[in-house]
C-alpha positions as CSV (number, residue, x, y, z in Angstrom):
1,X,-59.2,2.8,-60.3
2,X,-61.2,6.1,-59.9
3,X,-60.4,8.7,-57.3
4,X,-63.5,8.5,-55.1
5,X,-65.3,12.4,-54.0
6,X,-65.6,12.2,-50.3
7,X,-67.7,14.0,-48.5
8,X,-68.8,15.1,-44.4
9,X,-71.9,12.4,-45.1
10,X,-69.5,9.7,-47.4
11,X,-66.3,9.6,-45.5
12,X,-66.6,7.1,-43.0
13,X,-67.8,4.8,-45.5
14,X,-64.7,5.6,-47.9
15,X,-62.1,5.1,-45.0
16,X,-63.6,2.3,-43.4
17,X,-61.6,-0.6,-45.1
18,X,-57.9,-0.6,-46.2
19,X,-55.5,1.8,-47.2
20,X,-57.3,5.3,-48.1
21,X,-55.2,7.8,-49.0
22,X,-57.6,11.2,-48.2
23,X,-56.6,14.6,-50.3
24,X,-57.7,17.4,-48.4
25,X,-57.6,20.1,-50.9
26,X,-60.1,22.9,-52.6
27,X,-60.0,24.4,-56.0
28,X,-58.6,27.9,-55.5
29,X,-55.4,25.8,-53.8
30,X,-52.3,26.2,-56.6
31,X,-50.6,23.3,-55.2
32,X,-53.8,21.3,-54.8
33,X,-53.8,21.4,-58.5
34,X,-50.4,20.8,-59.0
35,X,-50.8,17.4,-57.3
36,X,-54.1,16.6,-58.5
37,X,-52.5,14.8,-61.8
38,X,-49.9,13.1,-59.1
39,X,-53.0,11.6,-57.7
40,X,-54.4,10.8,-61.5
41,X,-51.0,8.7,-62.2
42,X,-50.7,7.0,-58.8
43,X,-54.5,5.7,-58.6
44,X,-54.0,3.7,-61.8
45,X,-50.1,2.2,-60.1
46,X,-51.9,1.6,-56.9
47,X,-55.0,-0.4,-57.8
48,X,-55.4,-3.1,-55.5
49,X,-53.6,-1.9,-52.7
50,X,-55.1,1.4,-51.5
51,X,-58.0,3.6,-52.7
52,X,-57.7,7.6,-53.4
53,X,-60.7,9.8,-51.9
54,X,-60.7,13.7,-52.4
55,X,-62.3,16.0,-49.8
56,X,-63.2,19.7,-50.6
57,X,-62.5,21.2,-47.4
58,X,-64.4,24.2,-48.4
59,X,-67.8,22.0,-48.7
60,X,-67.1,19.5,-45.8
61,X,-65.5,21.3,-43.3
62,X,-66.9,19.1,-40.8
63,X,-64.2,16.3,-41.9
64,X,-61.3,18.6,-42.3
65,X,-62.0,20.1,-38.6
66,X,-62.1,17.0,-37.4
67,X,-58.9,15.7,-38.7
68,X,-57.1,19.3,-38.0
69,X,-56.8,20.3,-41.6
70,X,-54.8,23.5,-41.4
71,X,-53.0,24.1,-44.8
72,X,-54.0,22.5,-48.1
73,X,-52.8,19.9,-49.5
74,X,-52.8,18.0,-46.8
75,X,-52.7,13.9,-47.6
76,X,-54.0,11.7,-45.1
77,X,-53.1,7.9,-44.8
78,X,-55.9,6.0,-43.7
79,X,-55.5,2.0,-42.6
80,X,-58.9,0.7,-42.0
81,X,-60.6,3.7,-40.5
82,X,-57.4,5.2,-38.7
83,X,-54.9,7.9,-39.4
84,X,-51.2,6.2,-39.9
85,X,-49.3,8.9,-41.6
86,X,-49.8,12.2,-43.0
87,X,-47.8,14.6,-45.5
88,X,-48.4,18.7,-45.8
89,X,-48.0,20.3,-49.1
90,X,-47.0,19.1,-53.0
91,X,-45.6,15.6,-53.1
92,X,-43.5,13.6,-56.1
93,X,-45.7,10.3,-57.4
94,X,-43.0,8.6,-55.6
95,X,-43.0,9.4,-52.4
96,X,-46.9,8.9,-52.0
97,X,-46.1,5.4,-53.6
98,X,-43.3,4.5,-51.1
99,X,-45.5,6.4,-48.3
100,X,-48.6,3.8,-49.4
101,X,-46.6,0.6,-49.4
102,X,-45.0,1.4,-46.0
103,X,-48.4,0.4,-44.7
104,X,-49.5,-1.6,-47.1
């Protein structure tokens, strides 16, 4: 499954059913792009159970205020609409996987 761009006018839409798991990351972040390939490899092993959506914070800071995005990557678990669990900085494949199918 594709990784879905969210946006400040998009997001409510892409966290409104399910399991969402929300990257909070920009471009100039090192770590954001560290993970970003994590997040390639887990979207295809997730299919079915949770969808990916990537947030610029730099063009929607509306969404990352409103969530309290303070340091990039943050990851934000999403179970139809509301925050469950959140994770701050580079994660392993594996413990985004085991951190999605604690909610699932």
């Amino acid at each position: 499954m594709a990784i879905i761009t969210g946006t400040d006018q998009t997001f409510g839409d892409n966290i409104k059913e399910g399991l969402v798991l929300v990257d909070f990351w920009a471009p100039w972040c090192g770590p954001c792009k560290m993970i970003a390939p994590v997040l390639e490899e887990l979207s295809g092993e997730i299919e079915g159970k949770a969808t990916i959506v990537k947030v610029d914070v730099d063009n929607n800071q509306e969404t990352a205020g409103k969530f309290g995005i303070m340091s990039i990557p943050t990851l934000v678990l999403f179970k139809d609409g509301e925050p469950v669990d959140k994770v701050v900085g580079f994660q392993p494949k594996e413990a985004l996987a085991k951190l999605i199918e604690k909610h699932a």
